[in-house]
C-alpha positions in Angstrom: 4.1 4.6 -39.4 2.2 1.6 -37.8 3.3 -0.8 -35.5 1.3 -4.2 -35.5 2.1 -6.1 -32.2 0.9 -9.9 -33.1 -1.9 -11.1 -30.1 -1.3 -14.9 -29.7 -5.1 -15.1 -28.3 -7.4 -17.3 -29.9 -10.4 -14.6 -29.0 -10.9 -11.6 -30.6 -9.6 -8.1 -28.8 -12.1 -6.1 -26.7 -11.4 -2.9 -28.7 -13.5 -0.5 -30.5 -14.6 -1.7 -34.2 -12.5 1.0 -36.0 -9.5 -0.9 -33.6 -10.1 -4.0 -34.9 -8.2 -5.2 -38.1 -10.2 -8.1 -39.8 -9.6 -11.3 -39.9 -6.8 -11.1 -37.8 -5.9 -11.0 -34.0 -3.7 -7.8 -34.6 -3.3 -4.2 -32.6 -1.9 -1.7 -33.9 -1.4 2.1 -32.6 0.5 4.9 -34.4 4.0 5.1 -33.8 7.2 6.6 -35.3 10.8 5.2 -35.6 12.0 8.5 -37.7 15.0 10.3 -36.4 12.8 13.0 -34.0 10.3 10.4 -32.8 7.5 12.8 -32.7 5.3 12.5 -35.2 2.2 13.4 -34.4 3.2 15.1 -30.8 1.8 18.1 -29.6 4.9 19.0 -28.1 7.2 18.2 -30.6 9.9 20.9 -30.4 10.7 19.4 -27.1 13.0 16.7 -26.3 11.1 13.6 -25.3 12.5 11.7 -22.7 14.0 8.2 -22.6 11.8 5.6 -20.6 13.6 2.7 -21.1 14.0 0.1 -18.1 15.7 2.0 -15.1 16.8 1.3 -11.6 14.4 3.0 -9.8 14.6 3.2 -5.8 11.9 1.3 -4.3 11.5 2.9 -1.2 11.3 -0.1 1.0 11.8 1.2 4.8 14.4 -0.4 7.0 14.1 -4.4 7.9 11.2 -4.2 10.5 10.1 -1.2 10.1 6.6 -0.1 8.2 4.9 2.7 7.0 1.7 3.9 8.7 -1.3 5.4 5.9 -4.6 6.6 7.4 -7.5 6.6 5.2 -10.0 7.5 3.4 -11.6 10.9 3.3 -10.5 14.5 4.8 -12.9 14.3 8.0 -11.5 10.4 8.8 -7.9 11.0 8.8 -8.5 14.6 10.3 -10.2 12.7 13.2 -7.6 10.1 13.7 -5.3 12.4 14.2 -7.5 14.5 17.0 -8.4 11.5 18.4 -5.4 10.4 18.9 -3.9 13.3 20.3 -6.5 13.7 22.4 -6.4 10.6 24.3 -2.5 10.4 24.1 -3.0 14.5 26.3 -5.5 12.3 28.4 -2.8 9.7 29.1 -0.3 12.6 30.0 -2.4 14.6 32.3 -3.2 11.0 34.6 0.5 10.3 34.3 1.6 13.6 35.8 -1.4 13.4 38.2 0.1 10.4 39.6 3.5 11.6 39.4 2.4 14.4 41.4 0.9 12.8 43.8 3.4 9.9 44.6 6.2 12.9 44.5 8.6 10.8 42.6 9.8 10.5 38.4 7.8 8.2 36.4 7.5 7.5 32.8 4.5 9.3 31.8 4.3 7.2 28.2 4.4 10.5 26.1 5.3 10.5 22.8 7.5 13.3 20.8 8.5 14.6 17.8 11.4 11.8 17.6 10.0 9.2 19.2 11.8 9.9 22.8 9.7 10.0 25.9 9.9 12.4 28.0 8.2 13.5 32.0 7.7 17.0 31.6 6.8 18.1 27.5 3.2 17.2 26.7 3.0 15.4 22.9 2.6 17.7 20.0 -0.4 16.8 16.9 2.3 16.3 14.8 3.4 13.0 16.7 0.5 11.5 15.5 0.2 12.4 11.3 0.6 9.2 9.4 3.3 8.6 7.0 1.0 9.2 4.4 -2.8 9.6 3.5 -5.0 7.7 1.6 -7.2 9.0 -1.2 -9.3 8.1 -4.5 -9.7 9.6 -7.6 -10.7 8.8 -11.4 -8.7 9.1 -14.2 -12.0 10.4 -16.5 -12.3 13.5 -13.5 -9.9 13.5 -11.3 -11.9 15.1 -9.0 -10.9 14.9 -4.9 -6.7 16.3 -5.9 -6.4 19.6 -6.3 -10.1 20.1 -5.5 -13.1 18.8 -3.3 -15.2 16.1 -4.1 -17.6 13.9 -2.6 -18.7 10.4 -4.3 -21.0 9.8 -1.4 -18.2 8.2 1.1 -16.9 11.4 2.9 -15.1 14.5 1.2 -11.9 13.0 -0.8 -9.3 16.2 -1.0 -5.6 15.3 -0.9 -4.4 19.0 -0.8 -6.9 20.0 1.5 -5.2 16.9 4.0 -1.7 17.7 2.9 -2.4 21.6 3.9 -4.0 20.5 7.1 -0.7 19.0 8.4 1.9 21.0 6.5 6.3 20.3 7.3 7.7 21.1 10.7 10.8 22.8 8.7 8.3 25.3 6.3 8.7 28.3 8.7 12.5 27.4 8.7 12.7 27.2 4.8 12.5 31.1 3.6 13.9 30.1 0.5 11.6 27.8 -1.2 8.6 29.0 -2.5 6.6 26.2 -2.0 4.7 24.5 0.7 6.0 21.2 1.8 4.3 18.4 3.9 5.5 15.7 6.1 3.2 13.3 4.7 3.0 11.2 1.1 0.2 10.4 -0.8 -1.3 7.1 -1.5 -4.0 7.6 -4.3 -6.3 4.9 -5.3 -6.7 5.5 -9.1 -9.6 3.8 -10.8 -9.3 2.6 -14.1 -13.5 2.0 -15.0 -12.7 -1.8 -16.2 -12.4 -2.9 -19.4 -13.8 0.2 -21.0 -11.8 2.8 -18.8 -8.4 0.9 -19.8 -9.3 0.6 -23.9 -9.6 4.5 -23.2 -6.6 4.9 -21.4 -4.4 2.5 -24.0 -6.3 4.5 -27.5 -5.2 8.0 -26.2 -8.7 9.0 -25.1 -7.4 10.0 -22.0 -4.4 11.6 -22.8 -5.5 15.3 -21.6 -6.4 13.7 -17.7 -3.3 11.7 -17.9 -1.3 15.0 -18.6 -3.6 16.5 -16.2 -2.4 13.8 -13.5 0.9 14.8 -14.1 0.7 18.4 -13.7 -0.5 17.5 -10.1 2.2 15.0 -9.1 4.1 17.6 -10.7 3.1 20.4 -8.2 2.1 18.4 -5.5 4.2 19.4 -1.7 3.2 15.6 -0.9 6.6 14.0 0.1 5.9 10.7 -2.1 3.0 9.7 -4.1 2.2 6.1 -4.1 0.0 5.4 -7.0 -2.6 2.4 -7.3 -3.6 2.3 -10.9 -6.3 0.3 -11.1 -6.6 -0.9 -7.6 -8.0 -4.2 -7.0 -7.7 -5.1 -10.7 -9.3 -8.9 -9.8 -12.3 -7.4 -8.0 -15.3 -8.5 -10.2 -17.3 -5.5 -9.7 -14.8 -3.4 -10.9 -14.6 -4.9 -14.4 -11.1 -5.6 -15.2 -11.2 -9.6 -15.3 -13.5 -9.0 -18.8 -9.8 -8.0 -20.5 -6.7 -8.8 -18.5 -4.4 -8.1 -21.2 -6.0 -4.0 -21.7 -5.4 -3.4 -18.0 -1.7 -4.1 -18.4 -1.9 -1.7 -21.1 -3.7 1.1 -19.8 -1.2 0.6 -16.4 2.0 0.5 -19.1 0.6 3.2 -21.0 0.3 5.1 -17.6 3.8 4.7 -16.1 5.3 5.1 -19.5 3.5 8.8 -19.8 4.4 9.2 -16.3 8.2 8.6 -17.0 8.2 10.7 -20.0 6.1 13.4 -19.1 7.4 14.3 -15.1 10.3 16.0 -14.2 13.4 13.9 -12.6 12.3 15.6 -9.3 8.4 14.4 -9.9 8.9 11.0 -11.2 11.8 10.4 -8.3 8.8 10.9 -5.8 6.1 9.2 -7.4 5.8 5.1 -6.8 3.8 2.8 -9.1 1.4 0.4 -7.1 0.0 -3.2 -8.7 -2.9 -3.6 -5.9 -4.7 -7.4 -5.8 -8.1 -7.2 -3.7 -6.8 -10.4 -2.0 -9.7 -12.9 -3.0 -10.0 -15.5 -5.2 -9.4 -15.0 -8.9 -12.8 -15.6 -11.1 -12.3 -18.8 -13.6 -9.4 -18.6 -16.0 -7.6 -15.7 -14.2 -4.2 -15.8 -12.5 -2.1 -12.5 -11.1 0.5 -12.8 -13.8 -2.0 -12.5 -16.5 -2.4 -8.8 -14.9 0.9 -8.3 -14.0 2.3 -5.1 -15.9 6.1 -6.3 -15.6 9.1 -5.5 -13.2 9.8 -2.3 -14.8 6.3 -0.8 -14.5 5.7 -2.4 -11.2 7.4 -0.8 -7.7 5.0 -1.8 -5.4 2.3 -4.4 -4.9 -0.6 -3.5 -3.0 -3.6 -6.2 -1.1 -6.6 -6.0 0.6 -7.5 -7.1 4.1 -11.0 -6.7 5.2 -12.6 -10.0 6.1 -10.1 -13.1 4.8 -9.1 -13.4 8.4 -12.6 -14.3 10.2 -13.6 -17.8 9.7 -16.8 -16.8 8.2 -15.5 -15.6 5.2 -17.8 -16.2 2.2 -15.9 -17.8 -0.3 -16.0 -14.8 -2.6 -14.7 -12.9 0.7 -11.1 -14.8 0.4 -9.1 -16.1 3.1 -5.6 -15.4 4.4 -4.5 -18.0 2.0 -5.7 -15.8 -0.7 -3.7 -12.6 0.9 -0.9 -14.7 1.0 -1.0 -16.1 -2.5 -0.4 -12.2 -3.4 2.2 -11.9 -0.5 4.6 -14.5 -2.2 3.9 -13.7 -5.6 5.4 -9.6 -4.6 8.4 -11.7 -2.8 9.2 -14.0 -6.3 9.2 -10.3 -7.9 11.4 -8.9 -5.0 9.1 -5.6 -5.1 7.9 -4.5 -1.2 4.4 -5.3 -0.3 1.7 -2.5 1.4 -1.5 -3.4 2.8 -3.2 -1.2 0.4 -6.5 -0.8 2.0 -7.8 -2.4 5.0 -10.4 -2.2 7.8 -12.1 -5.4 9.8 -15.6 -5.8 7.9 -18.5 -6.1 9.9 -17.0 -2.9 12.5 -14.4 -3.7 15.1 -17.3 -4.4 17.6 -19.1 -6.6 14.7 -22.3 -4.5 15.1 -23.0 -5.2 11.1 -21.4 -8.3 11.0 -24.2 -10.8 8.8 -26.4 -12.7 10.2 -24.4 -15.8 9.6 -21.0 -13.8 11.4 -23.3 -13.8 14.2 -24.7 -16.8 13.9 -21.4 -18.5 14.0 -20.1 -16.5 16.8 -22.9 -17.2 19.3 -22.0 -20.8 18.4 -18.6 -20.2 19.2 -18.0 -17.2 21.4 -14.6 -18.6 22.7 -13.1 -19.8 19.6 -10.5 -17.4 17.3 -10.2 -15.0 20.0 -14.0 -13.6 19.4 -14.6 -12.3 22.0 -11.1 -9.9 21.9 -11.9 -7.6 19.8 -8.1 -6.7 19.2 -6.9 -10.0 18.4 -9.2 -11.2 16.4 -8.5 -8.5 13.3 -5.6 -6.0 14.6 -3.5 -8.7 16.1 -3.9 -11.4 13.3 -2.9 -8.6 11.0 0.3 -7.7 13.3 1.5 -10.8 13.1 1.0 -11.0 9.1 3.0 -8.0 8.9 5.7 -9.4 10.5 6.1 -12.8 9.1 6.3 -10.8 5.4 7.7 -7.3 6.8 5.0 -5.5 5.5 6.4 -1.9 4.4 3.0 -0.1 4.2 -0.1 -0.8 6.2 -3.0 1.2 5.1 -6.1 1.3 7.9 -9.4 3.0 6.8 -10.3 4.8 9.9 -13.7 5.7 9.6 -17.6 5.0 10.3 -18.6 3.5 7.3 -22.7 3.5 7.9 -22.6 6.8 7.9 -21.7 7.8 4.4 -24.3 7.2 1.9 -22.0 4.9 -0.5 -21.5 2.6 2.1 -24.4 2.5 4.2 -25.6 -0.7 4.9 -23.0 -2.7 3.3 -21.4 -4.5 6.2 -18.3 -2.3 6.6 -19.9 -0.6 10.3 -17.7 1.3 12.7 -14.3 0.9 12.2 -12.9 4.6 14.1 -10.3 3.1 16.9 -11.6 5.8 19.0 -15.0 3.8 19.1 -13.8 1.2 21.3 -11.8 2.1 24.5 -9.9 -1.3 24.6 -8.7 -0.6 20.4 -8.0 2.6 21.3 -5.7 1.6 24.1 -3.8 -1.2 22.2 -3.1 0.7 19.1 -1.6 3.6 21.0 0.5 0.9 22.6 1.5 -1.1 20.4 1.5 1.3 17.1 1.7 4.6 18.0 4.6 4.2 20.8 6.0 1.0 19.0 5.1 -1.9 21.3 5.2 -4.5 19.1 8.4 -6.6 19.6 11.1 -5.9 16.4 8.0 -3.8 14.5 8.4 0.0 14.5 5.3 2.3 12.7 7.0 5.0 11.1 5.1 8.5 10.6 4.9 11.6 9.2 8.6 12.3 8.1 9.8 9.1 7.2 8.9 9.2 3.8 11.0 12.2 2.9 14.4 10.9 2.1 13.6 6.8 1.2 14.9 6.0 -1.5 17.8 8.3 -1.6 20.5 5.8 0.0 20.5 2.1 -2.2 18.3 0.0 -2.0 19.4 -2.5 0.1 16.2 -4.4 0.3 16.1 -6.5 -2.5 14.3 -9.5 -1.2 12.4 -10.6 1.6 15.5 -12.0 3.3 17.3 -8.8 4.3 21.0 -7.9 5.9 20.5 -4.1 5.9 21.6 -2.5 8.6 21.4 1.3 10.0 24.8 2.0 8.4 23.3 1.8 5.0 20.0 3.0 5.3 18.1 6.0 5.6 16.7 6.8 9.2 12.9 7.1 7.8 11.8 8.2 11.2 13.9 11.5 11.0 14.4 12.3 7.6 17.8 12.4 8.0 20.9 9.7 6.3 23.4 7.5 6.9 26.1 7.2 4.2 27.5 4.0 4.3 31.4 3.5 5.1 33.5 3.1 2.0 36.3 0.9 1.8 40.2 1.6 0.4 39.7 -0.6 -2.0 36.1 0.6 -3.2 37.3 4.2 -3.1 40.5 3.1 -4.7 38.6 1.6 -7.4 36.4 4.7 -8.1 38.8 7.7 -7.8 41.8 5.9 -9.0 41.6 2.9 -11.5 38.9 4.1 -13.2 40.7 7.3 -14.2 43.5 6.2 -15.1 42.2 3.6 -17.2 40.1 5.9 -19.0 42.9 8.8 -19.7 46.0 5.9 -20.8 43.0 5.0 -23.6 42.8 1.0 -22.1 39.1 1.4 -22.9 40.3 1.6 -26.4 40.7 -2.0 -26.8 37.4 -3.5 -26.0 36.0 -1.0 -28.5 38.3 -1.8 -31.0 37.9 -5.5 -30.9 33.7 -5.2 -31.2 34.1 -3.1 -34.3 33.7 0.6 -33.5 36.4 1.9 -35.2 34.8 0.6 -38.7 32.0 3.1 -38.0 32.8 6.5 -39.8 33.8 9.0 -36.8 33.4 6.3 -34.8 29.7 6.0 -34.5 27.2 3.9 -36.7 26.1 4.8 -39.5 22.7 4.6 -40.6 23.1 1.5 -42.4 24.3 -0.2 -39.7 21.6 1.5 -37.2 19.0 0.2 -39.9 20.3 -3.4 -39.8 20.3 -3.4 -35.7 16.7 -1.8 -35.6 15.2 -4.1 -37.9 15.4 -7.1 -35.4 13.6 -4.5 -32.8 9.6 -4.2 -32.7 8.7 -2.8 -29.3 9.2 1.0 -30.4 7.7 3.3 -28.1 5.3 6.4 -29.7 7.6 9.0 -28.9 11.1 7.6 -28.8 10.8 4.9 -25.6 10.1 1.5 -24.6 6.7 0.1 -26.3 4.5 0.1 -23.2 2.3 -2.5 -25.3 4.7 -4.8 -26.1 5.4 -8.4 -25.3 2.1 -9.0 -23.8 1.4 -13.2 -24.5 -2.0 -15.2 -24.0 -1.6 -14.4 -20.1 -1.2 -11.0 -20.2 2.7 -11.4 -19.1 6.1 -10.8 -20.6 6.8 -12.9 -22.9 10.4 -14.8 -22.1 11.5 -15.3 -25.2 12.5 -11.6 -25.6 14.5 -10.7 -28.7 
């Protein structure tokens, strides 16, 4: 059968010739609305899955609370880790020196397992894993998941940095066969603009997409955060040429993704919509990229330079991170500082000329000459006027990996500078920052298993009805009599006396042979119906208007 999805655009489509009907603005993709809905499957003597709308836990953490991601290659994250440890055993050794010395109990600002401190137990590597890592891959290879790869910024290998900090509880678990780690996965998953996406949305990449899914599938990563596309309004990455054909390469995407995973798989994997946090080129606006609330769990933004007041305008500012800040609280989805790093180095050794230029002019002014406030701190205080759930840092020296080299990016390893070093141990890795607490590795593995009580930026969650993300372990809520009364009592009996009976009688059930519709009446209902999926679901093409949104006047 074909579907033909009317496009409203005045401009032809961006597609192939052979996708291109003429004289018309139409796409159209095979479909099938026949009772087995999978024509044309490989798999068709299995049961395709529904992907219709669900609620899907979000897996916001606690009200002032926020996940901490390490990035962006396996030596980088490998050597923030060390380095921290290192210099948090460093702190420990002075602090018993000195409580040796003076005789008496001190704190000796030691960090354990569950955040505790403690005067006699030295810290253990595993205090200082990130929630999660950060890595890259592209959908056309895939390379850097499963197997090592190196694009010329350090070696990308999420298994290898999952096996390198592997769960706590494995030697306890003798009866699961698999490996499990305490840390998630945040994979940056590039699209290749315009023409990557028309590939994506045509079915040309429906073996790597499959492929993707066996990994998530097999993966011992505790959640998978999942930027498709990231930083679709980046010029150079050549999405703005065809907003519309990102949104349906990132439907196309979640839908597969819904269809194809397990309940286990999908129920750890998160969907990320991540803006690079500058201004949009002529013409564009973030909802004419915008997938939709129902492909959509997280949005994602970039913070590299929009905070220095040398900026270049195509740089952004912090106006243009927040315009993406309030745009993820109007669609109540929680935000994560996708990537991030301050450009230039934290000691602004490759800062341009005209960074330097306008700091020896002002060497006093936006806290310059502190290297901590003027990035780390500014960003702080960001996360805490939005409650940031993710921040991603990229903690690495960019000059010396080829891709990078000479860019501007510079030395961004905390363990570069003494005084960094010193305040993010502080204030991050012992939680020194007032009402803000950095969760680790752990915290990810049960989110999302209590409700979601976060449903907007203004929340009244409290410990009774969340999960402890720092521990792994829940809280169940306490029910009420009359909730319980409601759900072990009412309901029952309302459902074996047959009152249910009378609401289905009055909307016409009991016409339907056997009670059911027949298929003259399922005819008539699906005829007013035109965002069939290909195999049984919700269209992930449909409803797309002239700026790339849903269109509100839904059927």
């Amino acid at each position: 059968y074909l579907q033909v999805i009317v496009d409203h655009r005045d401009t032809p489509l961006n597609l192939p010739p052979t996708y291109n009907l003429p004289y018309t603005d139409w796409r159209f993709t095979m479909s099938s609305d026949n009772d087995n809905n999978n024509i044309g499957d490989d798999n068709s003597d299995k049961t395709t899955k529904n992907v219709s709308p669900q609620h899907r836990p979000s897996c916001r953490p606690p009200t002032n609370s926020t996940y901490l991601a390490i990035g962006q290659d396996l030596f980088s994250v490998n050597e923030y880790v060390s380095s921290q440890y290192n210099y948090s055993l460093r702190r420990y050794i002075l602090a018993q020196n000195h409580k040796n010395a003076k005789n008496a109990t001190t704190s000796t600002d030691v960090v354990t397992d569950n955040g505790d401190q403690t005067d006699d137990d030295p810290p253990s590597l595993s205090s200082f894993v990130p929630s999660a890592f950060m890595v890259y891959t592209d959908l056309a290879h895939l390379n850097g998941l499963w197997n090592p790869t190196d694009y010329g910024s350090g070696i990308e290998y999420a298994d290898g940095l999952l096996n390198s900090f592997p769960s706590n509880s494995d030697a306890n678990n003798q009866h699961d066969q698999r490996s499990h780690a305490d840390a998630g996965l945040q994979i940056g998953l590039y699209l290749n603009g315009t023409a990557g996406c028309t590939s994506v949305f045509t079915g040309r990449l429906d073996t790597q997409i499959r492929s993707l899914l066996a990994y998530v599938e097999r993966s011992s990563a505790s959640k998978i955060f999942l930027r498709i596309g990231y930083e679709f309004d980046n010029p150079s990455f050549g999405y703005g040429d065809d907003p519309s054909m990102y949104v349906l390469a990132f439907r196309k995407i979640v839908a597969d993704c819904k269809r194809g995973l397990s309940d286990e798989a999908l129920g750890k994997v998160l969907f990320v919509w991540h803006s690079w946090g500058a201004p949009l080129s002529e013409g564009l606006t973030l909802e004419r990229f915008y997938p939709g609330d129902d492909y959509v769990d997280w949005v994602g933004v970039s913070i590299f330079q929009q905070f220095f007041p040398w900026s270049p305008y195509w740089g952004g500012t912090v106006k243009d991170v927040e315009n993406v800040l309030k745009f993820a609280k109007r669609k109540k989805k929680p935000v994560m500082i996708a990537e991030s790093t301050p450009f230039g180095g934290i000691e602004l050794r490759e800062a341009s000329l005209e960074a330097k230029a306008f700091i020896a002019g002002n060497p006093h002014d936006y806290y310059l000459d502190d290297p901590w406030e003027r990035w780390f701190g500014k960003v702080i205080d960001l996360i805490n006027t939005y409650d940031i759930s993710m921040w991603c840092y990229i903690d690495c020296d960019w000059e010396s990996q080829p891709m990078w080299h000479g860019v501007g990016f510079g030395q961004t390893r905390l363990a570069s500078n003494s005084y960094v070093m010193s305040r993010w141990h502080d204030l991050i890795v012992k939680n020194g920052v007032e009402n803000r607490r950095f969760l680790g590795a752990g915290s990810l593995e049960n989110c999302g298993l209590s409700d979601d009580s976060h449903s907007s930026y203004t929340d009244t969650a409290t410990d009774d009805n969340l999960a402890d993300t720092s521990t792994g372990r829940s809280f169940f809520s306490r029910g009420d009599i009359m909730s319980d009364t409601i759900i072990f009592v009412l309901i029952p009996f309302l459902v074996v006396s047959g009152a249910f009976y009378i609401p289905y009688f009055f909307l016409g059930g009991h016409k339907s042979k056997y009670g059911i519709s027949t298929k003259k009446e399922r005819k008539q209902l699906l005829s007013n119906i035109n965002s069939l999926s290909i195999r049984g679901g919700n269209a992930p093409f449909a409803n797309i208007n002239d700026n790339g949104a849903e269109d509100k006047a839904k059927s």
